[in-house]
PDB file of the backbone (N, CA, C, O) and the ligand in Angstrom, with CONECT records:
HET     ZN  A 101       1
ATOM      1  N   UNK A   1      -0.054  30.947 -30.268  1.00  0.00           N
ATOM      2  CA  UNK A   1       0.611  32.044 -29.606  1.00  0.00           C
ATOM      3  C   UNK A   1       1.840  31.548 -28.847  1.00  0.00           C
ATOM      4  O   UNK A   1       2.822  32.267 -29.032  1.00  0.00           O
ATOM      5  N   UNK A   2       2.017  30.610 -28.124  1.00  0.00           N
ATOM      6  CA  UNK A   2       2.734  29.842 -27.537  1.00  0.00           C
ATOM      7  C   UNK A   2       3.695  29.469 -28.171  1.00  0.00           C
ATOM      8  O   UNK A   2       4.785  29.523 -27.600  1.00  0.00           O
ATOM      9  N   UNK A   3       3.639  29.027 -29.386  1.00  0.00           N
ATOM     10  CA  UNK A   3       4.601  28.292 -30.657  1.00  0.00           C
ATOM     11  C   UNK A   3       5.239  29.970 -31.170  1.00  0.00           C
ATOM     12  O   UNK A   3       6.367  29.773 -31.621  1.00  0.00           O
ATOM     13  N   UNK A   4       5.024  30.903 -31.214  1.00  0.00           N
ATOM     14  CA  UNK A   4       5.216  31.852 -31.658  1.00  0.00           C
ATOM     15  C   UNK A   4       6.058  32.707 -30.286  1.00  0.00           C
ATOM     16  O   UNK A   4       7.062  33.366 -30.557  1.00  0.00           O
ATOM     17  N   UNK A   5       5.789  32.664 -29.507  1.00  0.00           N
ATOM     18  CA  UNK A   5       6.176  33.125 -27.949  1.00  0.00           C
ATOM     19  C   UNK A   5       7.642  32.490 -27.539  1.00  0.00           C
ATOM     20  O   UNK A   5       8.588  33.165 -27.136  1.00  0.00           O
ATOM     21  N   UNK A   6       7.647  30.756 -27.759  1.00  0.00           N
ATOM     22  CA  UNK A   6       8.609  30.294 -27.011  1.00  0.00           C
ATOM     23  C   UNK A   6       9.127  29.180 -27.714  1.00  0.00           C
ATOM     24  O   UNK A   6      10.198  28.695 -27.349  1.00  0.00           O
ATOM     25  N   UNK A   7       8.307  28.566 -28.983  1.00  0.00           N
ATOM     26  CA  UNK A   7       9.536  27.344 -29.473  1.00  0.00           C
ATOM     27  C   UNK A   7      10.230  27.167 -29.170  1.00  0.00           C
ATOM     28  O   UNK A   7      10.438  26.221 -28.411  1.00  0.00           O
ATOM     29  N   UNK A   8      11.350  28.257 -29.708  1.00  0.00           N
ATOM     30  CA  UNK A   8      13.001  28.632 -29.755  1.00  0.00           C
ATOM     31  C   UNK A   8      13.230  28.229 -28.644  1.00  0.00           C
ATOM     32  O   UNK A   8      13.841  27.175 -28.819  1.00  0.00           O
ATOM     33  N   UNK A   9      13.118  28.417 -27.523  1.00  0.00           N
ATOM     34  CA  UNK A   9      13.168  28.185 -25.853  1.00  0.00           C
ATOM     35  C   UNK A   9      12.926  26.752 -25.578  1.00  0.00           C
ATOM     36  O   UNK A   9      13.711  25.850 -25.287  1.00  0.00           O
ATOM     37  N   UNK A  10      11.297  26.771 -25.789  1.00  0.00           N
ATOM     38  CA  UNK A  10      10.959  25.176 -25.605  1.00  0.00           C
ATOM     39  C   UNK A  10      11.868  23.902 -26.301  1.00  0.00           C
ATOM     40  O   UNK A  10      12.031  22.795 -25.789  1.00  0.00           O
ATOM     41  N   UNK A  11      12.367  24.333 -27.501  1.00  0.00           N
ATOM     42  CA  UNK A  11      12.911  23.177 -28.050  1.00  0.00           C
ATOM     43  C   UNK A  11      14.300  22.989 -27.720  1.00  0.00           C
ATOM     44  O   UNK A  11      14.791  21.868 -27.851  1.00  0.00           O
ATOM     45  N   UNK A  12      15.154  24.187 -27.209  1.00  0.00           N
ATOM     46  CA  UNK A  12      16.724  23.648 -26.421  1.00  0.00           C
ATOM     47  C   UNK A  12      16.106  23.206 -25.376  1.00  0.00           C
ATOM     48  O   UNK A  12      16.723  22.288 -24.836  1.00  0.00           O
ATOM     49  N   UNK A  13      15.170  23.478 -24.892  1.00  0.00           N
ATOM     50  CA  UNK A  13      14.940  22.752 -23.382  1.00  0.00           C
ATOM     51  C   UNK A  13      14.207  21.351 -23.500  1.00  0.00           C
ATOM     52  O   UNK A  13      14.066  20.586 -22.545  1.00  0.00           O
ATOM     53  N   UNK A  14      13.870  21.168 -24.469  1.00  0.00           N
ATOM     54  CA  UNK A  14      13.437  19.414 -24.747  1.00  0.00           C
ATOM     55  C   UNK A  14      12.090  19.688 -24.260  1.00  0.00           C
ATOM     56  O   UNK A  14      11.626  20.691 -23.717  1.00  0.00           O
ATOM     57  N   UNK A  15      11.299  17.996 -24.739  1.00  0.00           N
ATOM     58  CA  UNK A  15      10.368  17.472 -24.094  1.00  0.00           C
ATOM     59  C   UNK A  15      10.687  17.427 -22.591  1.00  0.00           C
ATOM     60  O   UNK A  15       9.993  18.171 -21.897  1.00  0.00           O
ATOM     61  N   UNK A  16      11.614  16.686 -21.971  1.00  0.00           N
ATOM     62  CA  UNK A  16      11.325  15.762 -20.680  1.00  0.00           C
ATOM     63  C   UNK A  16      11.609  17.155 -19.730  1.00  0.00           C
ATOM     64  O   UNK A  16      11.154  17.071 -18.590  1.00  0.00           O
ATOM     65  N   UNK A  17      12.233  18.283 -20.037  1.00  0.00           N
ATOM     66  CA  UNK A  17      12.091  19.568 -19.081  1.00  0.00           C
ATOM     67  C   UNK A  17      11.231  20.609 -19.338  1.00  0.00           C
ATOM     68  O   UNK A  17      10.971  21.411 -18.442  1.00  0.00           O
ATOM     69  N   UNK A  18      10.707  20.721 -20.546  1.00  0.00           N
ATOM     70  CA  UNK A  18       9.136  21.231 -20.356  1.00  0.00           C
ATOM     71  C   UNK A  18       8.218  20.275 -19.871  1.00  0.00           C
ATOM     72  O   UNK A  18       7.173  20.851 -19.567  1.00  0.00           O
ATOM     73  N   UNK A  19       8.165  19.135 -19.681  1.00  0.00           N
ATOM     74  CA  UNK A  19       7.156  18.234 -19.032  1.00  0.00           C
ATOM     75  C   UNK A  19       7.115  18.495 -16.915  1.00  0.00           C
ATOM     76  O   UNK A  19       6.327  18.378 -15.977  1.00  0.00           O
ATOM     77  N   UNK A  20       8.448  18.864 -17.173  1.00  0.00           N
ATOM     78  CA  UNK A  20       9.151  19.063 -15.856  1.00  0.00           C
ATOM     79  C   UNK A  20       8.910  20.515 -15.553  1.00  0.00           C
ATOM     80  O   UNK A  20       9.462  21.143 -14.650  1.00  0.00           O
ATOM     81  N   UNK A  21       8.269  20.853 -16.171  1.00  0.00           N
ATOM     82  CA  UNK A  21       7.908  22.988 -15.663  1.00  0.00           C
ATOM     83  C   UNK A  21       6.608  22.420 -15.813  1.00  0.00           C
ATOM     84  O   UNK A  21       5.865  23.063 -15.071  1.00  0.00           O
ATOM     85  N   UNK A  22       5.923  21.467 -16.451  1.00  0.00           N
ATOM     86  CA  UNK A  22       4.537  21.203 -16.237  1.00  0.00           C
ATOM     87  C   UNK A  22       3.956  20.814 -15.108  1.00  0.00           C
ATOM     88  O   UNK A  22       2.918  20.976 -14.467  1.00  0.00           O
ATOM     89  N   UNK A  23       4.760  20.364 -15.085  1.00  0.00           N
ATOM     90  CA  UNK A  23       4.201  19.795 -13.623  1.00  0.00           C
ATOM     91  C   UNK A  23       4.778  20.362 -12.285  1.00  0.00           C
ATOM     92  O   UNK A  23       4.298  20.001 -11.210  1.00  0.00           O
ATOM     93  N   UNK A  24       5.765  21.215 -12.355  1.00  0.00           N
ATOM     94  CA  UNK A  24       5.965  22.504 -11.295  1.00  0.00           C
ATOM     95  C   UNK A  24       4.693  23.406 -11.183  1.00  0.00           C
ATOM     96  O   UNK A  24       4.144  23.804 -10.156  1.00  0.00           O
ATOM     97  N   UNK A  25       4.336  23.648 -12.575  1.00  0.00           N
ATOM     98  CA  UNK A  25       3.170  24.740 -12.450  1.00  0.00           C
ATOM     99  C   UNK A  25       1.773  24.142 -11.814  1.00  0.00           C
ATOM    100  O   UNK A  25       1.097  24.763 -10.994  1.00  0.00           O
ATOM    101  N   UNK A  26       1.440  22.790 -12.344  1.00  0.00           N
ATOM    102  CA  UNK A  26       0.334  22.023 -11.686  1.00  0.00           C
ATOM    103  C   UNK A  26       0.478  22.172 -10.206  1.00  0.00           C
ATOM    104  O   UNK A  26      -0.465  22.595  -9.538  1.00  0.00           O
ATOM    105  N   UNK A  27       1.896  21.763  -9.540  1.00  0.00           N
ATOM    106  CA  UNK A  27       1.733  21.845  -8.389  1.00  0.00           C
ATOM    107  C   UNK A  27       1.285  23.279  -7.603  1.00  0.00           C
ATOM    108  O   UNK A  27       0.621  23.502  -6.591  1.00  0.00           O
ATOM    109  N   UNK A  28       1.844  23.959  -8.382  1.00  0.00           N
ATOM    110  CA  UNK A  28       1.632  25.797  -8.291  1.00  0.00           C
ATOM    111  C   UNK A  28       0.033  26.082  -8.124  1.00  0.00           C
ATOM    112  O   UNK A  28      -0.689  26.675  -7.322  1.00  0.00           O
ATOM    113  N   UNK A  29      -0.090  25.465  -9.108  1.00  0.00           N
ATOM    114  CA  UNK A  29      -2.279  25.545  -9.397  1.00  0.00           C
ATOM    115  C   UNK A  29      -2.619  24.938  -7.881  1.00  0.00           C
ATOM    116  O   UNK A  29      -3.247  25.745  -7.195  1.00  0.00           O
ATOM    117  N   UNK A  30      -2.404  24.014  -7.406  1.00  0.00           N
ATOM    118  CA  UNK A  30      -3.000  23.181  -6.157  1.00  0.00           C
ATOM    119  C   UNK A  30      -2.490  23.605  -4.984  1.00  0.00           C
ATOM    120  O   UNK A  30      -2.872  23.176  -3.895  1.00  0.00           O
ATOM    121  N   UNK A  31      -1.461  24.606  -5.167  1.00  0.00           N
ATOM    122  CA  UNK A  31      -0.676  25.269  -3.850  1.00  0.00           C
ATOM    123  C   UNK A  31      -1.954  26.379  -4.374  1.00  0.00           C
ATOM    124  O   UNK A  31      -2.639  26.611  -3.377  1.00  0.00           O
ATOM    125  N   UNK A  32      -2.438  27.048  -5.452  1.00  0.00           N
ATOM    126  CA  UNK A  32      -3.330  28.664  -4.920  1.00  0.00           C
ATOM    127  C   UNK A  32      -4.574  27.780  -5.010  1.00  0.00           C
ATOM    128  O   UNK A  32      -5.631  28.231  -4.568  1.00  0.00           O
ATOM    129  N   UNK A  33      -4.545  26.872  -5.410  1.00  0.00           N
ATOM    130  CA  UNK A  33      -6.285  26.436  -5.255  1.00  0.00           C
ATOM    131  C   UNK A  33      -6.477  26.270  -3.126  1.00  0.00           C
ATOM    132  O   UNK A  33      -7.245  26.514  -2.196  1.00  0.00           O
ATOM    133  N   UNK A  34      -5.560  25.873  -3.352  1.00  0.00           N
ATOM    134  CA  UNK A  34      -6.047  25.670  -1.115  1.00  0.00           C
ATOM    135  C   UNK A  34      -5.478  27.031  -1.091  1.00  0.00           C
ATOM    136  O   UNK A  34      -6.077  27.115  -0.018  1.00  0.00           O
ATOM    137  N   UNK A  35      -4.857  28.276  -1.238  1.00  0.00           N
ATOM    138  CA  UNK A  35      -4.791  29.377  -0.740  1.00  0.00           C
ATOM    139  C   UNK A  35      -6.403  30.054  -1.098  1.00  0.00           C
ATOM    140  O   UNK A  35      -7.156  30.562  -0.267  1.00  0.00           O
ATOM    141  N   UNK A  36      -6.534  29.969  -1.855  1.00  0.00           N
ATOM    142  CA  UNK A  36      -7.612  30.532  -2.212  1.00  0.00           C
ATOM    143  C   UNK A  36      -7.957  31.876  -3.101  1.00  0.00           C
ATOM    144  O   UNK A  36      -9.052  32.310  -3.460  1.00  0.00           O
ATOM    145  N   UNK A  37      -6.765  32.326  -3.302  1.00  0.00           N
ATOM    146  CA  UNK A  37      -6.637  33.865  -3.571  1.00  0.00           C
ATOM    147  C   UNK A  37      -7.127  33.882  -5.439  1.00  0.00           C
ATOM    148  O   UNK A  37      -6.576  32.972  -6.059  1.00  0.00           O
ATOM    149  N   UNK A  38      -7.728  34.472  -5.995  1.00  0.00           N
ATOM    150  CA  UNK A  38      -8.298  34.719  -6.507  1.00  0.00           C
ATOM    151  C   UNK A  38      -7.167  34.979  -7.450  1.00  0.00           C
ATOM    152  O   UNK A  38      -6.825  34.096  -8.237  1.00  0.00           O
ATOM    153  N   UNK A  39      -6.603  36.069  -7.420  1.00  0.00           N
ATOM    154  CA  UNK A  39      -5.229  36.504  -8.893  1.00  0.00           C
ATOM    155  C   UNK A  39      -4.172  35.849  -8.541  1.00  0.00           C
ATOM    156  O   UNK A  39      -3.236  36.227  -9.246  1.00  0.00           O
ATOM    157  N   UNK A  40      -3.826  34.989  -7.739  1.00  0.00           N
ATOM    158  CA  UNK A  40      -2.866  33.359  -8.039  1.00  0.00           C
ATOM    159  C   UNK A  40      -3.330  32.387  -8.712  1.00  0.00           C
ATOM    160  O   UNK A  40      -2.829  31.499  -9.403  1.00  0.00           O
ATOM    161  N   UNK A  41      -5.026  32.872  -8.219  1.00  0.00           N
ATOM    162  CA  UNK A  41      -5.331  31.469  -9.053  1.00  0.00           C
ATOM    163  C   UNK A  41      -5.604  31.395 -10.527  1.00  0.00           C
ATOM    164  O   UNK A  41      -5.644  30.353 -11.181  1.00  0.00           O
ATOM    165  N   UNK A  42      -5.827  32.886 -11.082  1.00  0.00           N
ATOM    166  CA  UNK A  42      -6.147  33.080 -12.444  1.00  0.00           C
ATOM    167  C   UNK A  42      -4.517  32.982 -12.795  1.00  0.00           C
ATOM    168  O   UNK A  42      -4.541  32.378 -13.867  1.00  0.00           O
ATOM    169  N   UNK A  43      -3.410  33.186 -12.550  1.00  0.00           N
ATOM    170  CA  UNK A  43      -2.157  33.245 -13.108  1.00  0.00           C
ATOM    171  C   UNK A  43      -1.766  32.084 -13.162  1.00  0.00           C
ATOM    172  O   UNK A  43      -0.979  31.719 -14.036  1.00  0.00           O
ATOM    173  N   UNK A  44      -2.277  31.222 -12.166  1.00  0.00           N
ATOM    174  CA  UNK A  44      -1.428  29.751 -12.279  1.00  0.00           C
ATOM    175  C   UNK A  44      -2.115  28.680 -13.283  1.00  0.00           C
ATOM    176  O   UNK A  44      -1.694  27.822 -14.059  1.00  0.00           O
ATOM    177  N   UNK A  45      -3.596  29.243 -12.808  1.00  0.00           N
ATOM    178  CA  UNK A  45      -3.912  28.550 -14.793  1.00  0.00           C
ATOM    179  C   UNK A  45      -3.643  29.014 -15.937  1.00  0.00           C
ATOM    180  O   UNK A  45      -3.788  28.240 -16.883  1.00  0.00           O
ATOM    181  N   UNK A  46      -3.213  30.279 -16.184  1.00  0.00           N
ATOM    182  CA  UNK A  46      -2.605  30.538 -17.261  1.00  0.00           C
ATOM    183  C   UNK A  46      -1.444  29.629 -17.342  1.00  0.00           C
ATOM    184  O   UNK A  46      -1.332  28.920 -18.343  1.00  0.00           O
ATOM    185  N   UNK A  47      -0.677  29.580 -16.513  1.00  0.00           N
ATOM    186  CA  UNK A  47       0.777  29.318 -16.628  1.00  0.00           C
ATOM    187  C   UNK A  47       0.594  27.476 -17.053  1.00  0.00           C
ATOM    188  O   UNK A  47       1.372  26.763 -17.687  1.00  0.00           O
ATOM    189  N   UNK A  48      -0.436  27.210 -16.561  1.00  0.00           N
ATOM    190  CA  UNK A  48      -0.113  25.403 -16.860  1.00  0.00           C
ATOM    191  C   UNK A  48      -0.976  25.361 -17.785  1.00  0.00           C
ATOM    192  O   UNK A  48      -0.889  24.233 -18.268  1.00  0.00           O
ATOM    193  N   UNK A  49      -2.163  26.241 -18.583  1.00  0.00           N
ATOM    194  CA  UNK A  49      -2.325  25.778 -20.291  1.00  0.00           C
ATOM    195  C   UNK A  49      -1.185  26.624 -21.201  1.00  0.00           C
ATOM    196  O   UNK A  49      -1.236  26.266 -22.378  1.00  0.00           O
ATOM    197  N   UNK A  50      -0.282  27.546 -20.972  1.00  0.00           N
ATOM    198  CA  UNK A  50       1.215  27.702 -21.473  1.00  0.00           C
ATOM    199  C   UNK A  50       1.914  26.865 -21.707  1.00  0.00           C
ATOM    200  O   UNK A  50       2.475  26.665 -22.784  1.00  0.00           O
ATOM    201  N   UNK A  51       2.032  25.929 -20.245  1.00  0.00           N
ATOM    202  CA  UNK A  51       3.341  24.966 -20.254  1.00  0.00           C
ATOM    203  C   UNK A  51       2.783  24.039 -20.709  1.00  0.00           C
ATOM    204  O   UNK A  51       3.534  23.130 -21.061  1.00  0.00           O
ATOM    205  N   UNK A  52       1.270  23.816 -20.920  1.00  0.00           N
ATOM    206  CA  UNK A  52       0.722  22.299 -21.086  1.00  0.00           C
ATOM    207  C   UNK A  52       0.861  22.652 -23.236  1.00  0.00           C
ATOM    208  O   UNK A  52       1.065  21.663 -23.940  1.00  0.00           O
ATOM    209  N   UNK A  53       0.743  23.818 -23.802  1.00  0.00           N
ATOM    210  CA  UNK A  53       0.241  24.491 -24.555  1.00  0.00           C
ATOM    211  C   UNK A  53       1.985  24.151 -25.527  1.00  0.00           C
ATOM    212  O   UNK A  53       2.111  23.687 -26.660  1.00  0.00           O
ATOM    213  N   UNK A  54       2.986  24.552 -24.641  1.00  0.00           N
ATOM    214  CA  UNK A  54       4.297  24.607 -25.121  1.00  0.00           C
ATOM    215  C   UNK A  54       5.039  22.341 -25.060  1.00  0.00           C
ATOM    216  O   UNK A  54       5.937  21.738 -25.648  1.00  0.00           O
ATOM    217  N   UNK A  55       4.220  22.034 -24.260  1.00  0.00           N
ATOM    218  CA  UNK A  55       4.609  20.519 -24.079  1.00  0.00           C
ATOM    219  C   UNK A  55       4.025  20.030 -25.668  1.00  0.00           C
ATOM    220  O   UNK A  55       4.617  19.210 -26.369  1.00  0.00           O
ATOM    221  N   UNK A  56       2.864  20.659 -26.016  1.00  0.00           N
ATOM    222  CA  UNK A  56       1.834  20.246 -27.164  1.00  0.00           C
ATOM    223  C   UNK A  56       2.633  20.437 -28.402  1.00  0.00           C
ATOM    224  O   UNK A  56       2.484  19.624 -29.314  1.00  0.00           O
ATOM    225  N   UNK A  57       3.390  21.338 -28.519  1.00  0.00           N
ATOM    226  CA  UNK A  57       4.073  22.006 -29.942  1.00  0.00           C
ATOM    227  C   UNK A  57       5.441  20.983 -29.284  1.00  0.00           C
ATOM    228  O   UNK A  57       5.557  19.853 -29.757  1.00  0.00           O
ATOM    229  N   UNK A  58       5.735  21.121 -28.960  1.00  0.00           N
ATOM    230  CA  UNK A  58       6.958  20.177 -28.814  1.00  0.00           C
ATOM    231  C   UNK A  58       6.750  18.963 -29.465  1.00  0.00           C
ATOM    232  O   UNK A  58       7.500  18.532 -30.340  1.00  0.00           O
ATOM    233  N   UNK A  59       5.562  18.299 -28.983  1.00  0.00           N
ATOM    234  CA  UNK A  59       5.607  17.024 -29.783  1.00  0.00           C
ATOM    235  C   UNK A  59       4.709  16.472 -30.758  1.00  0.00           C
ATOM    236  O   UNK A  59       4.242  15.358 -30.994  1.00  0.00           O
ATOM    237  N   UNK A  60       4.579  18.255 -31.512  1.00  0.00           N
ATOM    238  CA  UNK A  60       3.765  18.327 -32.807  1.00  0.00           C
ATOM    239  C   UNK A  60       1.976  18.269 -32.639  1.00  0.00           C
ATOM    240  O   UNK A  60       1.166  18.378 -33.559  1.00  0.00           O
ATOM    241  N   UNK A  61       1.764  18.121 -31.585  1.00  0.00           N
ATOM    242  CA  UNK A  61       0.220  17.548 -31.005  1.00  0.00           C
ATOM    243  C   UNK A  61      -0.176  19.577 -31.357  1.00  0.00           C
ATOM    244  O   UNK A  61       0.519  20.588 -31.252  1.00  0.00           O
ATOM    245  N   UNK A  62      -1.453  19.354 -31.733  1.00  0.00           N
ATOM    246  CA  UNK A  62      -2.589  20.523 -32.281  1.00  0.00           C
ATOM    247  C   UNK A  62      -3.456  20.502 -30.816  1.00  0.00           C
ATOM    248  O   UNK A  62      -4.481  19.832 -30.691  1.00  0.00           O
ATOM    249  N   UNK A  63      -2.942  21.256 -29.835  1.00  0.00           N
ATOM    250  CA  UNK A  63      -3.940  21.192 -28.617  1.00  0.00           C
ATOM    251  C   UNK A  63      -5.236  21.122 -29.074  1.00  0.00           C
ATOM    252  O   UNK A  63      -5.838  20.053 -29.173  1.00  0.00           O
ATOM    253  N   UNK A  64      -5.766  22.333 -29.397  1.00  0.00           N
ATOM    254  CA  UNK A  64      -7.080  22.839 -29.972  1.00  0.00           C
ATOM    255  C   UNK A  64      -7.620  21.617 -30.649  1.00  0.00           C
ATOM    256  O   UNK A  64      -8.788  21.258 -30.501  1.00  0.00           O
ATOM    257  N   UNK A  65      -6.824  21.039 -31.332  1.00  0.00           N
ATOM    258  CA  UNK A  65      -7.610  20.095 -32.668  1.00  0.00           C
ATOM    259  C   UNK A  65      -7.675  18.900 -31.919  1.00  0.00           C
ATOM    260  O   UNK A  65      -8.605  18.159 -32.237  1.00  0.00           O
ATOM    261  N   UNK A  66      -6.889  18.491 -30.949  1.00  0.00           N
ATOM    262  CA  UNK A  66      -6.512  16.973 -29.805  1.00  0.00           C
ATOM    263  C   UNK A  66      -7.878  17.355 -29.765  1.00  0.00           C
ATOM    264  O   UNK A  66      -8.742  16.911 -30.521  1.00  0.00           O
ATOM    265  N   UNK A  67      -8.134  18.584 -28.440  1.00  0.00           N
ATOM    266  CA  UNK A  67      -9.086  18.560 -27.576  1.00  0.00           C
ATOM    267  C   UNK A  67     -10.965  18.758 -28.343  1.00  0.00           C
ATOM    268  O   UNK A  67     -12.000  18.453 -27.750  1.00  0.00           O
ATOM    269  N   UNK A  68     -10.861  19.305 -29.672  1.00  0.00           N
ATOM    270  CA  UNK A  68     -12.118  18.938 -29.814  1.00  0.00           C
ATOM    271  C   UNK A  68     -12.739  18.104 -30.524  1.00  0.00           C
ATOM    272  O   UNK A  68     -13.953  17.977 -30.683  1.00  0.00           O
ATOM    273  N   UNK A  69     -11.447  17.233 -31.178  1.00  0.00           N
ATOM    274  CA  UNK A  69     -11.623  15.882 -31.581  1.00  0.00           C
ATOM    275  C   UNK A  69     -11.650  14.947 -30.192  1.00  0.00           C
ATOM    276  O   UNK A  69     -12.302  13.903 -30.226  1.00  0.00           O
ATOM    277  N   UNK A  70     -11.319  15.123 -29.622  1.00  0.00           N
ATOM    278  CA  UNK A  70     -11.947  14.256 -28.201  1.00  0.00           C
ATOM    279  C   UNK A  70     -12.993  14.458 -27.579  1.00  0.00           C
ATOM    280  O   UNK A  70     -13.531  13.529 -26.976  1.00  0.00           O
ATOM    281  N   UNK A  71     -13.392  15.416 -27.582  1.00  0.00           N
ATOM    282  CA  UNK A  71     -14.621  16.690 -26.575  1.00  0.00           C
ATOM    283  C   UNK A  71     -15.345  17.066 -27.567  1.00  0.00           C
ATOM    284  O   UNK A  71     -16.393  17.555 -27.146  1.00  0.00           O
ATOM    285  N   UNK A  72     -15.287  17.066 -28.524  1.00  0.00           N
ATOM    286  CA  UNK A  72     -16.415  18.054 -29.718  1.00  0.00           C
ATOM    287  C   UNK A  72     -17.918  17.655 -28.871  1.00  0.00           C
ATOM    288  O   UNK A  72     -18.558  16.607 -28.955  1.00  0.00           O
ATOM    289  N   UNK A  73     -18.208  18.855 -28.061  1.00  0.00           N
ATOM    290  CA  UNK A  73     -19.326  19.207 -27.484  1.00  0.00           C
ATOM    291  C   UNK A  73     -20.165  18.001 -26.591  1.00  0.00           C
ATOM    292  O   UNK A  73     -21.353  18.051 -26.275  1.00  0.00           O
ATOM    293  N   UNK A  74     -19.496  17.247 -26.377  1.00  0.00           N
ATOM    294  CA  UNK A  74     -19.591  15.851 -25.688  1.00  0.00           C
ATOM    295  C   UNK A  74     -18.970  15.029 -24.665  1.00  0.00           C
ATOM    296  O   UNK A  74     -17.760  15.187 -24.503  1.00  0.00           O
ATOM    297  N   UNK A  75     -19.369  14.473 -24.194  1.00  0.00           N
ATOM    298  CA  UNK A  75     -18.951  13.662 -22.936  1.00  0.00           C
ATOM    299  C   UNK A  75     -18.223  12.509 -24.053  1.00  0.00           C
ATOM    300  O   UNK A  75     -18.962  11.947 -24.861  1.00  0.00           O
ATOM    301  N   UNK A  76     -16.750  12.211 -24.034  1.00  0.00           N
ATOM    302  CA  UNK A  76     -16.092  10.994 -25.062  1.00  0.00           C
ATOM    303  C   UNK A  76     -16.743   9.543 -24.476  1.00  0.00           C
ATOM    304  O   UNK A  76     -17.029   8.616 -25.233  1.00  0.00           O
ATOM    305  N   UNK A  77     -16.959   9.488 -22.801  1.00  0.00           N
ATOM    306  CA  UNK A  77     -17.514   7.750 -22.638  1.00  0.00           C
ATOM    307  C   UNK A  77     -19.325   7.890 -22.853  1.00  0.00           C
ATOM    308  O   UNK A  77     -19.945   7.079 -23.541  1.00  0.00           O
ATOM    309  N   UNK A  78     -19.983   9.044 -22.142  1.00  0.00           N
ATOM    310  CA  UNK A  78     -21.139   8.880 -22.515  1.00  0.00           C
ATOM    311  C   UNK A  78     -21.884   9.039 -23.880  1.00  0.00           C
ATOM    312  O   UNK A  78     -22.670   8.324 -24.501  1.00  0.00           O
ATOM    313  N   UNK A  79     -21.175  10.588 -24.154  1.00  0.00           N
ATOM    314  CA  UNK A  79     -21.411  10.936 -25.467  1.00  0.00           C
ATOM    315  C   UNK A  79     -23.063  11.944 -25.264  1.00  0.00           C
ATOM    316  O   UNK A  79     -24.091  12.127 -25.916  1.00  0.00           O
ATOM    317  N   UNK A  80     -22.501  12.360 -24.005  1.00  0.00           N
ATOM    318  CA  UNK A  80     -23.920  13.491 -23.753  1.00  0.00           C
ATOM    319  C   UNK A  80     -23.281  14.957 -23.237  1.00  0.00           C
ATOM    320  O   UNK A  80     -22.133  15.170 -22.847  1.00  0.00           O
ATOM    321  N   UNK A  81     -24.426  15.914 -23.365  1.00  0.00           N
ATOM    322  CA  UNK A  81     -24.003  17.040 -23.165  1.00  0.00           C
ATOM    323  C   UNK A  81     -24.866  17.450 -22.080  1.00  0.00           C
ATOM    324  O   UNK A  81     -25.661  17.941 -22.881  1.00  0.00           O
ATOM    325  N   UNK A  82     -25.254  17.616 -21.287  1.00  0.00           N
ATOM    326  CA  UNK A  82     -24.087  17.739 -20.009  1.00  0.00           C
ATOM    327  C   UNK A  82     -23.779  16.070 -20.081  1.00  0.00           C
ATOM    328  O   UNK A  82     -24.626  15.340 -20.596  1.00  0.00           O
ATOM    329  N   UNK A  83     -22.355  15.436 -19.466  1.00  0.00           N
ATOM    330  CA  UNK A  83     -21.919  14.164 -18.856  1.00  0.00           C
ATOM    331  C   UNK A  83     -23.277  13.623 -18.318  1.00  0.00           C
ATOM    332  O   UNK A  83     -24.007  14.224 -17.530  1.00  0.00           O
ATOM    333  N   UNK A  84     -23.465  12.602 -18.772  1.00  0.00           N
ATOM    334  CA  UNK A  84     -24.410  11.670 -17.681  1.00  0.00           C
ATOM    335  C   UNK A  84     -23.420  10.473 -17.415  1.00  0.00           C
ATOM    336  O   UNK A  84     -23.952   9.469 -16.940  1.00  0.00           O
ATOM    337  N   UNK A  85     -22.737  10.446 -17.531  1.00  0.00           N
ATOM    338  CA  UNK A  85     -21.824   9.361 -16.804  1.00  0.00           C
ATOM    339  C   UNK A  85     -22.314   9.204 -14.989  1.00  0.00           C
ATOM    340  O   UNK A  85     -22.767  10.162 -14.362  1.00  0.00           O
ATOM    341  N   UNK A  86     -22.121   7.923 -14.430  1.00  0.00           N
ATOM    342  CA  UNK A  86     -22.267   7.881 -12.796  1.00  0.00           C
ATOM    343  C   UNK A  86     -20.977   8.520 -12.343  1.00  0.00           C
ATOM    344  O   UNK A  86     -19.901   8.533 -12.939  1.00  0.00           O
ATOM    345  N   UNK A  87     -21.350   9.152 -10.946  1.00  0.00           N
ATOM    346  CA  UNK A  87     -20.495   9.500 -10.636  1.00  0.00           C
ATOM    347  C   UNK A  87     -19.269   8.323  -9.976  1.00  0.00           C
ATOM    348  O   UNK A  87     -18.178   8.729  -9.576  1.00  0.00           O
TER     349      UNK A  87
HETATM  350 ZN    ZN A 101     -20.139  11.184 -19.583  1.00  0.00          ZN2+
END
């Protein structure tokens, strides 16, 4: 949806300044996570798996396919479901 939404956009604006709205929005997420408010906080995670979502098509990476070839229903160091890793 993202690749379809904003390529065109994302790709005059490069990698290194969509990496750079990525991490504006992260900070955004940790500014409403200590506010606390409930519909900042659902908008600002939208906005950083967007920007994290639009960083991914930029440099050809398959979010979806990264993340459950890493995660497919598993902890990647323990390799359990729930994590038994120490804390
Ligand atoms: Zn684990």
């Amino acid at each position: 949806m993202m690749r379809r939404l904003y390529f065109d956009r994302d790709s005059a604006r490069g990698v290194a300044g969509t990496y750079e709205w990525l991490v504006d929005e992260v900070k955004e997420l940790g500014e409403a996570l200590n506010a606390r408010h409930r519909t900042e906080l659902r908008k600002e995670f939208a906005d950083v798996i967007a920007w994290l979502a639009s960083l991914a098509n930029l440099t050809g990476i398959d979010l979806e396919a990264a993340t459950v070839e890493k995660y497919d229903n598993r902890c990647p160091k323990c390799g359990h479901l729930p994590c038994e890793c120490k804390p």
